[in-house]
N, CA, C and O atoms as a GROMACS GRO file, in nm:
protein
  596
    1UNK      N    1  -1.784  20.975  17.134
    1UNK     CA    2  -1.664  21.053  17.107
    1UNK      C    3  -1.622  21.125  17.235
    1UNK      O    4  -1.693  21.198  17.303
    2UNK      N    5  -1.464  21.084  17.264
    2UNK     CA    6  -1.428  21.183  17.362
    2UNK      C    7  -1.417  21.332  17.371
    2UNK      O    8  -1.385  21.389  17.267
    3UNK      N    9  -1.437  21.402  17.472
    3UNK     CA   10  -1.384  21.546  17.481
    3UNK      C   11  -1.283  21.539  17.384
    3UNK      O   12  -1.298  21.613  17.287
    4UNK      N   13  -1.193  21.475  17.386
    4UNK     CA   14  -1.041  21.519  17.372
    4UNK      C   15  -0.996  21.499  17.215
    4UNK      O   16  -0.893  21.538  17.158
    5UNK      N   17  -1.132  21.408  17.152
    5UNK     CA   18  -1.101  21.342  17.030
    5UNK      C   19  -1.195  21.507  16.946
    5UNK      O   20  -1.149  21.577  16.855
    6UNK      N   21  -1.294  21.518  17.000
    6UNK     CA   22  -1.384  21.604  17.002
    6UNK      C   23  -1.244  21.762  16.947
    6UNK      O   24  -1.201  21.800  16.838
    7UNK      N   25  -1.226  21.791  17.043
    7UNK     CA   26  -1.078  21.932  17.053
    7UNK      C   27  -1.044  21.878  16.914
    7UNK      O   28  -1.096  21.936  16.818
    8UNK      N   29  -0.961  21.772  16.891
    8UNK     CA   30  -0.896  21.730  16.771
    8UNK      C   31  -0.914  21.754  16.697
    8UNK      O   32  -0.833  21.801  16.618
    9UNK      N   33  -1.088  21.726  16.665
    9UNK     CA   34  -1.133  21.744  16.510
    9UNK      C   35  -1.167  21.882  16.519
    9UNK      O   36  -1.142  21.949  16.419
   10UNK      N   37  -1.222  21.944  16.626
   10UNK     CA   38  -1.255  22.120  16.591
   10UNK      C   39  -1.081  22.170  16.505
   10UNK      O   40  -1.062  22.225  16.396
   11UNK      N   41  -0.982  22.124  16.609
   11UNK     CA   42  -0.809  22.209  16.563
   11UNK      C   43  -0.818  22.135  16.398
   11UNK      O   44  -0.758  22.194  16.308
   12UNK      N   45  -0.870  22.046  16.375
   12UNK     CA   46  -0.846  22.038  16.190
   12UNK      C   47  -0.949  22.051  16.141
   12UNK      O   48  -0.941  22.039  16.019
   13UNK      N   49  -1.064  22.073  16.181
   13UNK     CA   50  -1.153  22.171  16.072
   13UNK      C   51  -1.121  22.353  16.089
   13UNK      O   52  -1.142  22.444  16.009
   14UNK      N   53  -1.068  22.354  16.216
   14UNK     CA   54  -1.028  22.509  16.186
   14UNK      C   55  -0.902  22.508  16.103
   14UNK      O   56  -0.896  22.597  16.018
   15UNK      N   57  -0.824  22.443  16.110
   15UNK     CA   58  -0.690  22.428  15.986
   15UNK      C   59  -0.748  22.423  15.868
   15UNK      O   60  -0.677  22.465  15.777
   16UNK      N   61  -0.851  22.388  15.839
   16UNK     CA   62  -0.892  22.322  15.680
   16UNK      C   63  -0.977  22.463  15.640
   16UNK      O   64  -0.977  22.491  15.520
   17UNK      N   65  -1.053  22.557  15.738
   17UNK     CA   66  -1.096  22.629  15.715
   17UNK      C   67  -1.055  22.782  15.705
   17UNK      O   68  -1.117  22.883  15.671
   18UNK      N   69  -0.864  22.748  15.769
   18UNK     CA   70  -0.815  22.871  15.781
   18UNK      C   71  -0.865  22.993  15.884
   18UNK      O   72  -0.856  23.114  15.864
   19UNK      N   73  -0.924  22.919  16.005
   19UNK     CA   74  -0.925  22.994  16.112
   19UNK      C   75  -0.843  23.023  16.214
   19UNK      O   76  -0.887  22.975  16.318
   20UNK      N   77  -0.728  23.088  16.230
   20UNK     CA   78  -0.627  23.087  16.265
   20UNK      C   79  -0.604  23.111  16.436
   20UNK      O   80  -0.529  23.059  16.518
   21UNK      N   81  -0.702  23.208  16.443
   21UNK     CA   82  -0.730  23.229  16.616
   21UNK      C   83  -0.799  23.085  16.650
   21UNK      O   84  -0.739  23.024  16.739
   22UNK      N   85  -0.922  23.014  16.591
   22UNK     CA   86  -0.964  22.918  16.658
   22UNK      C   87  -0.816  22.785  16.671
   22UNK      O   88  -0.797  22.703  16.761
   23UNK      N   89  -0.767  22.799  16.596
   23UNK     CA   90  -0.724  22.674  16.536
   23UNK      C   91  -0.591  22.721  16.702
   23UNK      O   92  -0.582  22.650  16.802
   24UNK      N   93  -0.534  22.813  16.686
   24UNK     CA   94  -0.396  22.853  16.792
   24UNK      C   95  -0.505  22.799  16.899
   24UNK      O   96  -0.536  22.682  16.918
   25UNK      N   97  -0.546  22.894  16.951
   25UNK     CA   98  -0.663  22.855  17.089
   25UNK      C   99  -0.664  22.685  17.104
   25UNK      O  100  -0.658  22.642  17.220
   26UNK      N  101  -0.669  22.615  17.026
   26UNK     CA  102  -0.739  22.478  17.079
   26UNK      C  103  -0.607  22.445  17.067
   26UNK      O  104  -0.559  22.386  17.163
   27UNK      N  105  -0.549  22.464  16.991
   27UNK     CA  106  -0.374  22.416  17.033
   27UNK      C  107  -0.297  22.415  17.200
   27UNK      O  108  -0.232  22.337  17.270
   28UNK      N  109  -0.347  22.541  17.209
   28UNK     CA  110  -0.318  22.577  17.318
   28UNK      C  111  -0.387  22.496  17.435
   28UNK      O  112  -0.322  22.479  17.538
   29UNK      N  113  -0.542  22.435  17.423
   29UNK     CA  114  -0.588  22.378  17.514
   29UNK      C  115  -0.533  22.234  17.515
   29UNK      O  116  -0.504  22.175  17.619
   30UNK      N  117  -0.520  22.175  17.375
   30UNK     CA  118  -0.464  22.012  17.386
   30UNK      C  119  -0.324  22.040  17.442
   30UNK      O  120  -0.320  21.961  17.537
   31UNK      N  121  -0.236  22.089  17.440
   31UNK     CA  122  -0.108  22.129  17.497
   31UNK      C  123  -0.099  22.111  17.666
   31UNK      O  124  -0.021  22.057  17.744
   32UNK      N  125  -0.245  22.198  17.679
   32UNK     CA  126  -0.236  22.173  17.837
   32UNK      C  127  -0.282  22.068  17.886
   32UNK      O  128  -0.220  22.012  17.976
   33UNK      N  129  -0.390  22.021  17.843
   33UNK     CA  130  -0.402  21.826  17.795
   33UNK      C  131  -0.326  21.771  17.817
   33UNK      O  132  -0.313  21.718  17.928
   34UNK      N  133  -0.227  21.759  17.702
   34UNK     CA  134  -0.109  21.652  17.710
   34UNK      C  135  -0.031  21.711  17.784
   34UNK      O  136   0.028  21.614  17.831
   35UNK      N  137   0.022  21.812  17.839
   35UNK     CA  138   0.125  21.856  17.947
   35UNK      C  139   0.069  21.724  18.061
   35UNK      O  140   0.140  21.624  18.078
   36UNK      N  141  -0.098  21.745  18.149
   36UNK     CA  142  -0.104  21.712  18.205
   36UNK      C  143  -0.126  21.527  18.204
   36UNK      O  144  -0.142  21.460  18.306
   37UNK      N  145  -0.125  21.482  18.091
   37UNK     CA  146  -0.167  21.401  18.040
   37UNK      C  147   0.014  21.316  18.058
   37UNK      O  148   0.004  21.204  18.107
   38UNK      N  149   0.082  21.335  18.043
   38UNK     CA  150   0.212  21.367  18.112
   38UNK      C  151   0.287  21.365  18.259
   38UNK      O  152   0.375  21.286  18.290
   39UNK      N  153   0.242  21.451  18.328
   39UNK     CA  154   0.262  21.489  18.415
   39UNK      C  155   0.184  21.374  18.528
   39UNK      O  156   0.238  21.355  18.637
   40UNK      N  157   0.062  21.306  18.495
   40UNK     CA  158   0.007  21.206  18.575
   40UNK      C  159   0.007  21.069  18.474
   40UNK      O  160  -0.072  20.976  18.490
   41UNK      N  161   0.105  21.073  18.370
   41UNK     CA  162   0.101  20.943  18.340
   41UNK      C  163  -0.011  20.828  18.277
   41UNK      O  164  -0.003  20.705  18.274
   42UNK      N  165  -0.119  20.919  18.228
   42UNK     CA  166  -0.262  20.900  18.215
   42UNK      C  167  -0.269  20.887  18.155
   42UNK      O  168  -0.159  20.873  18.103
   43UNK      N  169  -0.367  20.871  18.071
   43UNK     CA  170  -0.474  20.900  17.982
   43UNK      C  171  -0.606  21.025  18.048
   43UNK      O  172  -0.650  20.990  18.158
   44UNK      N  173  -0.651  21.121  18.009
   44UNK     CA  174  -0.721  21.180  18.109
   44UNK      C  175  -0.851  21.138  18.069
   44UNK      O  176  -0.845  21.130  17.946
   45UNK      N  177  -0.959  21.109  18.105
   45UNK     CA  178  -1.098  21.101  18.127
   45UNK      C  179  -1.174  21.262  18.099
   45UNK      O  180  -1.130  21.368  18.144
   46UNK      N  181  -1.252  21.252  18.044
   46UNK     CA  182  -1.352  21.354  17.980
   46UNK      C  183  -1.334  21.408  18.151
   46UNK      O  184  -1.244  21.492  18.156
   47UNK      N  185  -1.384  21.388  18.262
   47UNK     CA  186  -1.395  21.497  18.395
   47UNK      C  187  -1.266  21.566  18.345
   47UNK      O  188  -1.283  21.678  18.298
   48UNK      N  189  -1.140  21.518  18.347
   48UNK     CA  190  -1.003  21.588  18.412
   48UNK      C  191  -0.975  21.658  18.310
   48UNK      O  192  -0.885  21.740  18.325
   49UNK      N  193  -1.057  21.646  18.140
   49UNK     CA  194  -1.028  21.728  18.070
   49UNK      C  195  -1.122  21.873  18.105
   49UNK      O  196  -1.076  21.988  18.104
   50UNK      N  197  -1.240  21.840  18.130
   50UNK     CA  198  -1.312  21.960  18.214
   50UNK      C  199  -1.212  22.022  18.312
   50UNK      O  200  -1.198  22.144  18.307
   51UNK      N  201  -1.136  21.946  18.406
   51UNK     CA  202  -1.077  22.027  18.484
   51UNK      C  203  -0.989  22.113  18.412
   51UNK      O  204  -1.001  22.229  18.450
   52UNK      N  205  -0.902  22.095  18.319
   52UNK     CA  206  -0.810  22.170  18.278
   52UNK      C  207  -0.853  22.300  18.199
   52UNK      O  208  -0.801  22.412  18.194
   53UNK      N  209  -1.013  22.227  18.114
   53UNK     CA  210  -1.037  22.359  18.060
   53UNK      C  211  -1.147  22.492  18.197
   53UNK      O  212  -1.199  22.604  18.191
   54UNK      N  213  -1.130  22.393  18.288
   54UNK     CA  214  -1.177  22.536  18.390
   54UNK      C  215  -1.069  22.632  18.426
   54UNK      O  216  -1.083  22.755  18.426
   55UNK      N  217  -0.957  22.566  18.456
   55UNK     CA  218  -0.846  22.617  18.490
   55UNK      C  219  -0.814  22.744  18.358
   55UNK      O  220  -0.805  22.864  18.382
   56UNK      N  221  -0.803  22.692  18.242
   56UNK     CA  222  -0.764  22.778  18.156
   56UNK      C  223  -0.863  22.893  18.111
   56UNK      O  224  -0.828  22.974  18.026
   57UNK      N  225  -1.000  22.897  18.176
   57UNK     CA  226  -1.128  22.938  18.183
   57UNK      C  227  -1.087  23.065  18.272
   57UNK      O  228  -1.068  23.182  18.239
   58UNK      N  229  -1.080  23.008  18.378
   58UNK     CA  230  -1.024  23.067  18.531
   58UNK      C  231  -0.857  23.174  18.516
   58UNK      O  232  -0.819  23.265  18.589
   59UNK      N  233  -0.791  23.114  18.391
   59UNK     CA  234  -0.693  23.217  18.390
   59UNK      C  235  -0.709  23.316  18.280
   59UNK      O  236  -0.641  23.419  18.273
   60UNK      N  237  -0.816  23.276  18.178
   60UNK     CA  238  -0.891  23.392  18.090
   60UNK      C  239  -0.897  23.477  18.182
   60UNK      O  240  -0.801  23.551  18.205
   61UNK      N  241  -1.016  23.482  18.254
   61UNK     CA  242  -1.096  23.556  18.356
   61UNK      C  243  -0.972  23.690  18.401
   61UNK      O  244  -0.978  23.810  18.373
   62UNK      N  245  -0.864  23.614  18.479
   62UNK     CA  246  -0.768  23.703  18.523
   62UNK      C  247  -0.685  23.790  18.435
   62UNK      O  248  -0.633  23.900  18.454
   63UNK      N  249  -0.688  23.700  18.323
   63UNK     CA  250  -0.624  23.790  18.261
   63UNK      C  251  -0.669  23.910  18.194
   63UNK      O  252  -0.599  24.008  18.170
   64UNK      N  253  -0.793  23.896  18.166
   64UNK     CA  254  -0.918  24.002  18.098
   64UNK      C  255  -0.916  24.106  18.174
   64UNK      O  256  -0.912  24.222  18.132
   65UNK      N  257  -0.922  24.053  18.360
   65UNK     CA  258  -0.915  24.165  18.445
   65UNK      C  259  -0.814  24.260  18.450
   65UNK      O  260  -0.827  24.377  18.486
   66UNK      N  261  -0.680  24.187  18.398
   66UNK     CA  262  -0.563  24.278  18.421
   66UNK      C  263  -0.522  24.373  18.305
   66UNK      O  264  -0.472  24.483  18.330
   67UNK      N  265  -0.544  24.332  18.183
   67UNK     CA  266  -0.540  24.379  18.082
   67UNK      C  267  -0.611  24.508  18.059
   67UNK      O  268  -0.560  24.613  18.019
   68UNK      N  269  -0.746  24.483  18.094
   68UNK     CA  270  -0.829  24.584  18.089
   68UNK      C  271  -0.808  24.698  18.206
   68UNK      O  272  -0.868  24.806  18.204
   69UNK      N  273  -0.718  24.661  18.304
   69UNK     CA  274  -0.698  24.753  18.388
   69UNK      C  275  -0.618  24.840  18.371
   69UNK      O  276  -0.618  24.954  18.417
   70UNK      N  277  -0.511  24.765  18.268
   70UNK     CA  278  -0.368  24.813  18.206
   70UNK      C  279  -0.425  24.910  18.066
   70UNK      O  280  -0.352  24.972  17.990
   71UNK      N  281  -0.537  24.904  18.063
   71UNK     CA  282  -0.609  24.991  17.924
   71UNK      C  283  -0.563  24.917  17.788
   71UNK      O  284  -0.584  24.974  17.680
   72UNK      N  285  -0.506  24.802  17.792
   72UNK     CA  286  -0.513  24.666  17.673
   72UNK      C  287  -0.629  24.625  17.583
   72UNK      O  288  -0.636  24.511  17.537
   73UNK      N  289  -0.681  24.679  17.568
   73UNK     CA  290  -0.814  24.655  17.496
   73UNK      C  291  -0.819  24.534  17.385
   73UNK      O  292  -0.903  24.446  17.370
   74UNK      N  293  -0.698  24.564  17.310
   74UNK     CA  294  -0.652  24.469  17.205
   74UNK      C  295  -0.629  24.305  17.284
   74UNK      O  296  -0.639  24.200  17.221
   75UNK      N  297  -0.606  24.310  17.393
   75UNK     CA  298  -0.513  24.137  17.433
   75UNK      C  299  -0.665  24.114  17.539
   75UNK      O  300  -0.707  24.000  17.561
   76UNK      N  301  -0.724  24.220  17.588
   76UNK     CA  302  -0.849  24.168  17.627
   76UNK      C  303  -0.929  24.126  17.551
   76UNK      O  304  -0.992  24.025  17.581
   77UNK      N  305  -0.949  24.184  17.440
   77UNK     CA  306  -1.050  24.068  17.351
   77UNK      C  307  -0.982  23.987  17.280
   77UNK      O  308  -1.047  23.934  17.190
   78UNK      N  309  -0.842  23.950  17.290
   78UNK     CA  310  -0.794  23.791  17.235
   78UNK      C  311  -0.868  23.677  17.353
   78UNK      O  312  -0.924  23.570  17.328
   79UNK      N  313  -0.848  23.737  17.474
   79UNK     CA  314  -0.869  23.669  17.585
   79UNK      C  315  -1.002  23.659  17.609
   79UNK      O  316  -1.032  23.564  17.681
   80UNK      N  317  -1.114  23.746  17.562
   80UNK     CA  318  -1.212  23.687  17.585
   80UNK      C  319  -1.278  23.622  17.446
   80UNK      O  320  -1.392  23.577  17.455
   81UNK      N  321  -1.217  23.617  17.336
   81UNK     CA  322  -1.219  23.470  17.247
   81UNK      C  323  -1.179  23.378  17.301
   81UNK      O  324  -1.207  23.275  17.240
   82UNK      N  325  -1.117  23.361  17.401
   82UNK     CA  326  -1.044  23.250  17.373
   82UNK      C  327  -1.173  23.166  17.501
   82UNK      O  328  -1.253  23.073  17.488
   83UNK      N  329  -1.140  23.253  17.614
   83UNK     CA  330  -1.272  23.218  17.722
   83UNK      C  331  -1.386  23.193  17.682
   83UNK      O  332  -1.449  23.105  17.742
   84UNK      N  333  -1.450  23.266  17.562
   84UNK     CA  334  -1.577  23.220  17.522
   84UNK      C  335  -1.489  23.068  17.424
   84UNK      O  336  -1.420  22.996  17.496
   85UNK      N  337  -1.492  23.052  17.359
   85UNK     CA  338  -1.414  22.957  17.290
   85UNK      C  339  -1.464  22.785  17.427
   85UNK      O  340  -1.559  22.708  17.442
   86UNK      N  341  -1.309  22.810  17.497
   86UNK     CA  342  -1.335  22.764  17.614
   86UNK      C  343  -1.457  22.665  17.663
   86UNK      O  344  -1.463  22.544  17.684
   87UNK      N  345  -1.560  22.782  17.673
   87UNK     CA  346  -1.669  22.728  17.732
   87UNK      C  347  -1.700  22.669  17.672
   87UNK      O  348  -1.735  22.564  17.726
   88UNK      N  349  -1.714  22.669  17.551
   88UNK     CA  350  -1.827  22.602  17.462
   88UNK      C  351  -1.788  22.456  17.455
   88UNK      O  352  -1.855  22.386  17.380
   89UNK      N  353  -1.682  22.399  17.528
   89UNK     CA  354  -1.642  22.269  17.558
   89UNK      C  355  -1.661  22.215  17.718
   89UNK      O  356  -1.609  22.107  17.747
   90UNK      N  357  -1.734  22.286  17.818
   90UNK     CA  358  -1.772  22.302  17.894
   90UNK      C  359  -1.928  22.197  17.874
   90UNK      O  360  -1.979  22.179  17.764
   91UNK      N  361  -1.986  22.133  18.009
   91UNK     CA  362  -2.064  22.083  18.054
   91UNK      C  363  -2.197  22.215  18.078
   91UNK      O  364  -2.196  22.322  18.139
   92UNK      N  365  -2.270  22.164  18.021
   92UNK     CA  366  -2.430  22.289  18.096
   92UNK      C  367  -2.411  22.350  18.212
   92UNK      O  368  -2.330  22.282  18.274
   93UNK      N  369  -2.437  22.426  18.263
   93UNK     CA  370  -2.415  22.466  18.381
   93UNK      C  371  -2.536  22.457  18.446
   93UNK      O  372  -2.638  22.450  18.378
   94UNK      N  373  -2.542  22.457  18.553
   94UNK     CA  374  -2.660  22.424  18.634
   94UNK      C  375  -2.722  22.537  18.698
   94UNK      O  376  -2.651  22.617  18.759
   95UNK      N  377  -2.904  22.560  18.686
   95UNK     CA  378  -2.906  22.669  18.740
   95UNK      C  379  -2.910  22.690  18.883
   95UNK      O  380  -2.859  22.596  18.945
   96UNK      N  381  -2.963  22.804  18.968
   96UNK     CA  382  -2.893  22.829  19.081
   96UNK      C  383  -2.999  22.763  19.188
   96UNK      O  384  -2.979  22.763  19.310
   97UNK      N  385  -3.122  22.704  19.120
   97UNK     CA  386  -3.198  22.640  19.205
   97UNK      C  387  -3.147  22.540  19.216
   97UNK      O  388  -3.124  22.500  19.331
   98UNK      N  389  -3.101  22.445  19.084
   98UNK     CA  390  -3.057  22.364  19.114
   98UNK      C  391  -2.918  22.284  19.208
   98UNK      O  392  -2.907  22.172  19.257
   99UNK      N  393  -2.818  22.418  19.204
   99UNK     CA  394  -2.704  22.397  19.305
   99UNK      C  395  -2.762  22.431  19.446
   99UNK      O  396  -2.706  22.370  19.537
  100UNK      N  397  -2.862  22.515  19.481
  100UNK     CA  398  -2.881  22.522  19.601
  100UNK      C  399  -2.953  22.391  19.665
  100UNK      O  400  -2.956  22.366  19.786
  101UNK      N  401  -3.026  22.288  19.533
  101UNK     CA  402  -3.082  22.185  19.638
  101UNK      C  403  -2.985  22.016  19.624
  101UNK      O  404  -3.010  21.904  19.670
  102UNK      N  405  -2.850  22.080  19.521
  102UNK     CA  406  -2.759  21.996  19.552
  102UNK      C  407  -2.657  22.008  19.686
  102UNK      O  408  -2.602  21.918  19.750
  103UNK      N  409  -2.656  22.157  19.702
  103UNK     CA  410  -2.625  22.190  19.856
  103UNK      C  411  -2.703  22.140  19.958
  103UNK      O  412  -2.648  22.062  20.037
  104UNK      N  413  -2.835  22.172  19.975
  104UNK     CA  414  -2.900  22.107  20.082
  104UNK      C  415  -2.880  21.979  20.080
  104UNK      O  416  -2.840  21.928  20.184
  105UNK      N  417  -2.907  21.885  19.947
  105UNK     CA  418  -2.882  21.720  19.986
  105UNK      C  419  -2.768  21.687  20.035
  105UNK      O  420  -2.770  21.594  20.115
  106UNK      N  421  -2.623  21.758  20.000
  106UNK     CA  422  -2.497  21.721  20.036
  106UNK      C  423  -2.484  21.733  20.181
  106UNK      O  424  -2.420  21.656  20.252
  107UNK      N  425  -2.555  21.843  20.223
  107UNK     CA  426  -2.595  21.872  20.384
  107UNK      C  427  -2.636  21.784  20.465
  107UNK      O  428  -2.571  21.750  20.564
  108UNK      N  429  -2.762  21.730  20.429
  108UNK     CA  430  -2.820  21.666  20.501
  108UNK      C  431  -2.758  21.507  20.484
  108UNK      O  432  -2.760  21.428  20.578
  109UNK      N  433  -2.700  21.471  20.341
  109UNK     CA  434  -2.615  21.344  20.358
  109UNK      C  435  -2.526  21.287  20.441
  109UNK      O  436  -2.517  21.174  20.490
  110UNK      N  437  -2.429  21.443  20.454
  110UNK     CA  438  -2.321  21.478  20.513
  110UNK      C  439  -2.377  21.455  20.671
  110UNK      O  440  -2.436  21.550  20.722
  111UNK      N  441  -2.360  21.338  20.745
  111UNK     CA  442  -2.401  21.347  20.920
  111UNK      C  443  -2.341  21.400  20.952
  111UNK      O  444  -2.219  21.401  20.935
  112UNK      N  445  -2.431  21.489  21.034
  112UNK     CA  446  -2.355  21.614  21.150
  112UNK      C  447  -2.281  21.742  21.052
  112UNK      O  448  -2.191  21.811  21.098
  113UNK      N  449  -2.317  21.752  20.960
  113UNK     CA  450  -2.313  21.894  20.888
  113UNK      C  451  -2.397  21.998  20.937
  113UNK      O  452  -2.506  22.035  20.894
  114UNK      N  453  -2.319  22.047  21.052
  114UNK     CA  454  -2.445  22.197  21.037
  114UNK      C  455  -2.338  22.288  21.140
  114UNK      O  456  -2.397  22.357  21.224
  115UNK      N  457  -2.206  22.294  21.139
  115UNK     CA  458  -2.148  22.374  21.150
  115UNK      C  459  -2.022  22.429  21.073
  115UNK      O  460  -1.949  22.346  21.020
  116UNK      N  461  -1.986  22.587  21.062
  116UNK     CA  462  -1.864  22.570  20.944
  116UNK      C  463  -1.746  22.485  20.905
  116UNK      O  464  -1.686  22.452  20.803
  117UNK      N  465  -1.742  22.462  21.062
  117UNK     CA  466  -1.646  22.354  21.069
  117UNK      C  467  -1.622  22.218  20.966
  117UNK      O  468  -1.516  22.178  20.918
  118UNK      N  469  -1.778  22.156  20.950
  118UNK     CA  470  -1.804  22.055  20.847
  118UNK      C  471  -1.802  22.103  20.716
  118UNK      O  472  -1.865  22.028  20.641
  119UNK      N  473  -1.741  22.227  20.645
  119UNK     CA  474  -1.770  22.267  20.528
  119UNK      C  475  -1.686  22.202  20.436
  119UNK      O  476  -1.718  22.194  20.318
  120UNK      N  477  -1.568  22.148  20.484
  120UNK     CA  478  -1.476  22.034  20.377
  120UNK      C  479  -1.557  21.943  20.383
  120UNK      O  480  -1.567  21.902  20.268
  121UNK      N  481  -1.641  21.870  20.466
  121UNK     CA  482  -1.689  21.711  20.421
  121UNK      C  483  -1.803  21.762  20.349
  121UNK      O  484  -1.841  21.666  20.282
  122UNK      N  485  -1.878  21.857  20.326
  122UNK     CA  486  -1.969  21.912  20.263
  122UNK      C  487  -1.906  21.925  20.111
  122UNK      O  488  -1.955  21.879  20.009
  123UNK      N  489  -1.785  22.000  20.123
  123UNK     CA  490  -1.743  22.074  19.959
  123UNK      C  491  -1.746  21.928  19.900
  123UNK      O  492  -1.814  21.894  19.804
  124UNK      N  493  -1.641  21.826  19.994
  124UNK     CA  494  -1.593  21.728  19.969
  124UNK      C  495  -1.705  21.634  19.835
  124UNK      O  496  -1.668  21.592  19.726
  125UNK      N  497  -1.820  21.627  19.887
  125UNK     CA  498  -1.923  21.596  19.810
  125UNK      C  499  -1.954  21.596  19.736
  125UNK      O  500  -1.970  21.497  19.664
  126UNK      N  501  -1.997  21.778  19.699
  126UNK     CA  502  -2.032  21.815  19.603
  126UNK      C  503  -1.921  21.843  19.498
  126UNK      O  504  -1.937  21.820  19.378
  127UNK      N  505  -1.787  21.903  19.561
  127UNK     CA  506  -1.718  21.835  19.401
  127UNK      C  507  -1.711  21.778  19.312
  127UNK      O  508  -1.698  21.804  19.192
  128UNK      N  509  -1.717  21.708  19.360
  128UNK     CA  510  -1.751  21.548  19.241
  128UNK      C  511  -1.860  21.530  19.158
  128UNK      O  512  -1.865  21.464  19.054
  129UNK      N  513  -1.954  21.598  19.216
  129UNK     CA  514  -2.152  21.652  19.144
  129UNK      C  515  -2.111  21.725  19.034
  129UNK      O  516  -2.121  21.692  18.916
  130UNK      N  517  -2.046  21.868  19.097
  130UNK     CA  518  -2.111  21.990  19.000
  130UNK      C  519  -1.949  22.041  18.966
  130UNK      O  520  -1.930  22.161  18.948
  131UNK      N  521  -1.833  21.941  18.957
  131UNK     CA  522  -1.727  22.002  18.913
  131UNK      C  523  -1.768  22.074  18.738
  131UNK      O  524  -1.850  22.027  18.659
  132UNK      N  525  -1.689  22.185  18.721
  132UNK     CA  526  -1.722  22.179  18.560
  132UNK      C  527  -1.911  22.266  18.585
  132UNK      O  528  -1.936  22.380  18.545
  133UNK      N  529  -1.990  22.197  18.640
  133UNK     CA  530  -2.117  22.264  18.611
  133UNK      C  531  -2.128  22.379  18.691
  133UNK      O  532  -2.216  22.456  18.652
  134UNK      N  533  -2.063  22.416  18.799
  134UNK     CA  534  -2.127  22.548  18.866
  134UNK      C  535  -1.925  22.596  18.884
  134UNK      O  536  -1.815  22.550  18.852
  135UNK      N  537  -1.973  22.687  18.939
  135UNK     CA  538  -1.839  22.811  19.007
  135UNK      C  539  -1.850  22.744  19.109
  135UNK      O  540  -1.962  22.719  19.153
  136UNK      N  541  -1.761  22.709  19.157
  136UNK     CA  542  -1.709  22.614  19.322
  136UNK      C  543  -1.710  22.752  19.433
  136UNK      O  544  -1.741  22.740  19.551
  137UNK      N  545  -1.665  22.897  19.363
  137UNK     CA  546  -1.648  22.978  19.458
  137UNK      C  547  -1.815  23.028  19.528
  137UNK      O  548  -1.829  23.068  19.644
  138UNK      N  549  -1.911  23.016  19.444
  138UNK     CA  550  -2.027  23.048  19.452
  138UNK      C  551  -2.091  22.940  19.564
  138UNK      O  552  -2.160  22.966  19.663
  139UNK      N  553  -2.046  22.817  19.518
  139UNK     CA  554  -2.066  22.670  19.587
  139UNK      C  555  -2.049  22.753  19.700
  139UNK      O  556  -2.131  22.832  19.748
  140UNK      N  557  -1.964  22.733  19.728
  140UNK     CA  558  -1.831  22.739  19.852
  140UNK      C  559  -1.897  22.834  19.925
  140UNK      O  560  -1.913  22.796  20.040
  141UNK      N  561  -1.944  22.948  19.903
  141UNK     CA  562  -2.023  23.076  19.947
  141UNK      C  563  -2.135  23.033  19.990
  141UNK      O  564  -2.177  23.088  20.092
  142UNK      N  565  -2.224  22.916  19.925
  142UNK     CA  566  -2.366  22.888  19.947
  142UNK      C  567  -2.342  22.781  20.074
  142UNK      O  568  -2.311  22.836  20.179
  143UNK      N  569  -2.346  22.735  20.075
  143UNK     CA  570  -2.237  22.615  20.181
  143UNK      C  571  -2.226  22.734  20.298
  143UNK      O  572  -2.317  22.764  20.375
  144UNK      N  573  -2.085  22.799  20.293
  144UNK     CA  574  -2.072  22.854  20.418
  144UNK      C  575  -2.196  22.937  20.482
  144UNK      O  576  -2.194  22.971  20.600
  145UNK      N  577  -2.297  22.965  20.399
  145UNK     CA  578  -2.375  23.042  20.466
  145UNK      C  579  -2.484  22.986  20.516
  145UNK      O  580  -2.558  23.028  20.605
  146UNK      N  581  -2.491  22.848  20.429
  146UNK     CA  582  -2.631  22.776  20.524
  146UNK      C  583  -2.544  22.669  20.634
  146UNK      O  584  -2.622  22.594  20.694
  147UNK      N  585  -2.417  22.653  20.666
  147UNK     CA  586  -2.360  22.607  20.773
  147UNK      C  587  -2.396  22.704  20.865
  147UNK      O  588  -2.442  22.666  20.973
  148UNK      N  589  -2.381  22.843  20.838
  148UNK     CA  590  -2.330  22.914  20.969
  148UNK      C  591  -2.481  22.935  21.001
  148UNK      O  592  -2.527  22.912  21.113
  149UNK      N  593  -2.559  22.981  20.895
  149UNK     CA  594  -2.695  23.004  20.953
  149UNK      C  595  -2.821  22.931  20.979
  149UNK      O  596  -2.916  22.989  21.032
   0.00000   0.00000   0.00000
């Protein structure tokens, strides 16, 4: 079963069950699905549906921050239903031993990686590994620091 067939049946067992926040929420995620599903003429593949739900993961996040800054209390916890929600269609995440020795292999794969300079043919790599399983910004951080040091 695909991701995407997967979304489907959660949005009609939450219809059948009268869950009204779950059921809007996943609406909202197949929407951005088929927007993009659309937009590249596709069909998307279980990865690119991961990508979209990071993205919409990634604009929870911001929005939780702003809300709560604005003293919103009420639209911050729509938003962090919806983020937890989210995840739970998400890939395992990997722990931090394990991204650090997918960093080192991408390193040492990568010929002539060992200055910052090489940190795109490095990211370049591991994208494709741990999209969906780790924070790229964390990546991205671990990377620059065993380039430079």
């Amino acid at each position: 079963m695909t991701l995407k067939s997967r979304i489907n049946d959660d949005v009609k067992a939450a219809m059948r069950g009268g869950d009204t926040r779950r059921r809007d929420a996943l609406r909202l995620l197949l929407a951005a699905v088929k927007q993009r599903e659309v937009d590249e003429r596709k069909e998307l593949a279980d990865a690119d549906v991961v990508g979209v739900i990071e993205r919409m993961i990634k604009q929870r996040r911001e929005s939780i921050a702003q809300f709560e800054k604005g003293g919103r209390q009420d639209l911050a916890q729509n938003e962090k239903f919806e983020s937890d929600l989210l995840q739970g269609y998400m890939p395992q995440a990997l722990s931090d031993a394990e991204i650090a020795a997918a960093v080192a292999e991408a390193i040492t794969a990568t010929t002539g990686a060992n200055a910052p300079a090489d940190m795109g043919k490095v990211m370049g790599a591991l994208k494709g590994k741990l999209a969906g399983r780790a924070d790229m910004s964390k990546v991205s951080a671990l990377v620059k620091s065993k380039l430079a040091g």
